[in-house]
N, C-alpha and C positions, 0 to 999 in steps of 0.2 A: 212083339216089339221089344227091343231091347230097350232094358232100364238105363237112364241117363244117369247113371247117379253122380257124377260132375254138380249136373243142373240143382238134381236136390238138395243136395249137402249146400251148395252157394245160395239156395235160395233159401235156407231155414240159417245156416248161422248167418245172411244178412239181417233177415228179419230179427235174429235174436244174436245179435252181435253183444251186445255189453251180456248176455245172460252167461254167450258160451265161456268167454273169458272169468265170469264167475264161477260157472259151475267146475270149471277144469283146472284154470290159472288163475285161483284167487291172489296168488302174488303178483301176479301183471293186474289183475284185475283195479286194485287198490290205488294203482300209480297214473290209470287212465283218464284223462280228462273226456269222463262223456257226451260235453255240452259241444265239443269240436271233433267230429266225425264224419269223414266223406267218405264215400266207396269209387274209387277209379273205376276208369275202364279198364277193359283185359286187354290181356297183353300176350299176342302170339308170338312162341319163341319156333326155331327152324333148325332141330338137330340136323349138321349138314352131313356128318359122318355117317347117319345113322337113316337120314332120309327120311325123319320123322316130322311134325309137328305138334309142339306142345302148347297148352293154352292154360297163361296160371287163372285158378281156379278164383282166391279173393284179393284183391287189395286194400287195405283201408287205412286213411292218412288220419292220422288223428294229433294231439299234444299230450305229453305228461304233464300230469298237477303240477303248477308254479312254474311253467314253463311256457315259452312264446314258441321255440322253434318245432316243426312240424316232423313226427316219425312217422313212418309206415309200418302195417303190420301185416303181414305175406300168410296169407292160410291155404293149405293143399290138403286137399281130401285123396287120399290112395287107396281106393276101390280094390286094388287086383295088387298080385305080388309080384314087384320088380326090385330084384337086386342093386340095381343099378341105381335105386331111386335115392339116396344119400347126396349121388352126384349129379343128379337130378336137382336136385333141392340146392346144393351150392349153385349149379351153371343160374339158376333163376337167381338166385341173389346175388352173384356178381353181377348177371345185368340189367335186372333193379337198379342195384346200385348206381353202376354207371349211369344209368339214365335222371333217376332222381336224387342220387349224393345226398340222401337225407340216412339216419339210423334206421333200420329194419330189424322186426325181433319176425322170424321164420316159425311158423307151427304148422306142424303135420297130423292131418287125423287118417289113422289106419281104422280103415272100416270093413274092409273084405273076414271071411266067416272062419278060416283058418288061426289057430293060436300059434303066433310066432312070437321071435323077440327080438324086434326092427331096433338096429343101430341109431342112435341120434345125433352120426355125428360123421364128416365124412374127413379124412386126413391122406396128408401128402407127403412122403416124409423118404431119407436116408437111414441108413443104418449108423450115418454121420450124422443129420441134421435132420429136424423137423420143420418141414416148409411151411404147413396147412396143418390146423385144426379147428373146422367149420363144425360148428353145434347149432342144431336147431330144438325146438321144444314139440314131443310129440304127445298123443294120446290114442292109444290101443285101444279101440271099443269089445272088442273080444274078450280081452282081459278083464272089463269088470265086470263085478257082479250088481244084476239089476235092481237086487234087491234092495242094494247101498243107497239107491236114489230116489225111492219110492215117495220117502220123506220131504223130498225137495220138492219145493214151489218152483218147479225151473222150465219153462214148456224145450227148453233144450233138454233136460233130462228126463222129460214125458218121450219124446221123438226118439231121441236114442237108445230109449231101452231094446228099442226093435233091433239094435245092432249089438248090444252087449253078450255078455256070459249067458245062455240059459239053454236050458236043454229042451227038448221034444214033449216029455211030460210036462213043463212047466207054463207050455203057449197061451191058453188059458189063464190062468193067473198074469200072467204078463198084459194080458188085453184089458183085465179086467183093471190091473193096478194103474195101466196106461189110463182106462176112463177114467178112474176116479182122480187121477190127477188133474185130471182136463178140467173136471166140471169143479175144482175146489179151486183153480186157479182164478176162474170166470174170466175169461178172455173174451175178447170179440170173436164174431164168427167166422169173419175170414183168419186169423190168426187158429182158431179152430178146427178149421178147414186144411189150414196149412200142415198142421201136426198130423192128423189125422191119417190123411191121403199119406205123408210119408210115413205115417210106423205100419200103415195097411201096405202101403207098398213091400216090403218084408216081413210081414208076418199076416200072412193071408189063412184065416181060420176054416178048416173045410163044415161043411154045414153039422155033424156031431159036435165040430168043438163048438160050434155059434149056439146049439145049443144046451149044452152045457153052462154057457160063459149066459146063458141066459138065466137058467137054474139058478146060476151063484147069482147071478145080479138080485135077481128076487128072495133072496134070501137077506140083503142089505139091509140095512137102518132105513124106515118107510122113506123119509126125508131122499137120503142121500141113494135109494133106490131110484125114486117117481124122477132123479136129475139124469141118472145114469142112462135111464132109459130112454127119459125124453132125446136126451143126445144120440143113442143109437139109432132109434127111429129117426132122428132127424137126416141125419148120416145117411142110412138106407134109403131113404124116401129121394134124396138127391142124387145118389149115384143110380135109383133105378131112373130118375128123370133123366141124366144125363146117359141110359144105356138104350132109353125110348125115343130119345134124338137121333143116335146113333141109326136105329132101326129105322127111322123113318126116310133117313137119308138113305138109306139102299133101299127103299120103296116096300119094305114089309107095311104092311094092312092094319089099321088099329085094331082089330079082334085079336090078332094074332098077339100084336106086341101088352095087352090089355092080359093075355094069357100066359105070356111069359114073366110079365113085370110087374102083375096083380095090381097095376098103377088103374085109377078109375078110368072107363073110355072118354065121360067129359073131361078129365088132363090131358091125355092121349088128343084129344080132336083140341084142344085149344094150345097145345106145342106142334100140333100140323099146321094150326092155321098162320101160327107165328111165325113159323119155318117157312110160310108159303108167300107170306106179305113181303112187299117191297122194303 
């Protein structure tokens, strides 16, 4: 199945909306009044040229400090690379605009895995006059380095490390520095969940690195080891619960799925019986 990453990215900077604007635009960040935040609904737009349909990704009205009247702030996550996407990004904010006539500040996150160096700004212009000069405010996750945010308390810069700068030798140390983020933050657990499932979405560990990245955990500070772990396990224990659902629903056998998922057979017969009740 193919990865929604739309869905992801809209569903972790909602969750962590005032974080992402700190960790990225700490000068937006400063001027936001976060006590007055809505998220619209989406908003399908209909390239008629091109025969497409586009769907903006976040919208969210909020106030600046000392201010009554209401702006909006337009977020586009760009998964894959399109040329085009500068005028992309103006056609959505003209017709924002038109529709809500309020101020709009446009931010773009490039998240796909090639290093580029995406324009931020799209223009219209004469060798006489300049019609257009539309700027929006972006952020290249490829471009940094993960290392940089290791130090943040930011469960946006726990999630994103999965999409920054790092290379093949490094995956391990990335998982490892993702946990320890996680478990110093102490977050709840669906907020934990949250994170988790998206940096495993992109950085899927094959069983040598799992354990390796096991090794280094046991070699921690006792403390901040027995957290680490506890969280792995916990993690593991629910995605195999949720891959013994899966199998029950195509009618595999609790022995079988007891054998695949080393889950006890009394969990296994008491998620059939759940599965089976009205």
């Amino acid at each position: 199945m193919a990865v929604d990453h739309d869905r992801l990215f809209k569903e972790l900077i909602t969750t962590f909306f005032e974080e992402f604007l700190l960790l990225f635009f700490p000068h937006v960040h400063e001027h936001i009044d976060f006590q007055h935040v809505s998220f619209l609904s989406e908003e399908l737009f209909t390239d008629v040229t091109a025969g497409e349909k586009y769907r903006v990704d976040l919208l969210v009205e909020t106030k600046l400090k000392g201010e009554d009247s209401l702006i909006i702030v337009h977020i586009e996550n760009q998964s894959y690379v399109q040329p085009s996407f500068p005028e992309r990004m103006f056609i959505y904010f003209s017709r924002l605009f038109e529709k809500y006539r309020k101020r709009m500040l446009p931010i773009a996150v490039f998240s796909y895995d090639s290093l580029r160096h995406e324009p931020p700004s799209f223009t219209l212009q004469f060798p006489f006059f300049d019609v257009l000069h539309f700027q929006f405010l972006t952020v290249e996750l490829r471009k940094q380095n993960w290392r940089d945010y290791i130090r943040h308390d930011n469960p946006i810069a726990a999630a994103l490390l999965s999409k920054m700068g790092y290379t093949e030798s490094e995956r391990v140390e990335l998982k490892k520095q993702f946990l320890r983020m996680i478990v110093r933050m102490e977050l709840d657990e669906a907020k934990q969940r949250l994170l988790i499932g998206f940096f495993e979405t992109y950085v899927k560990l094959s069983d040598e690195e799992e354990q390796q990245l096991r090794n280094e955990v046991n070699e921690m500070e006792t403390k901040e080891k027995e957290r680490v772990f506890e969280l792995m396990i916990s993690y593991e224990k629910k995605e195999k619960r949720n891959i013994a659902k899966r199998m029950l629903d195509k009618g595999y056998d609790v022995h079988t799925i007891h054998e695949l998922t080393e889950l006890p057979v009394e969990e296994i017969e008491e998620l059939k019986e759940r599965s089976q009740s009205p």
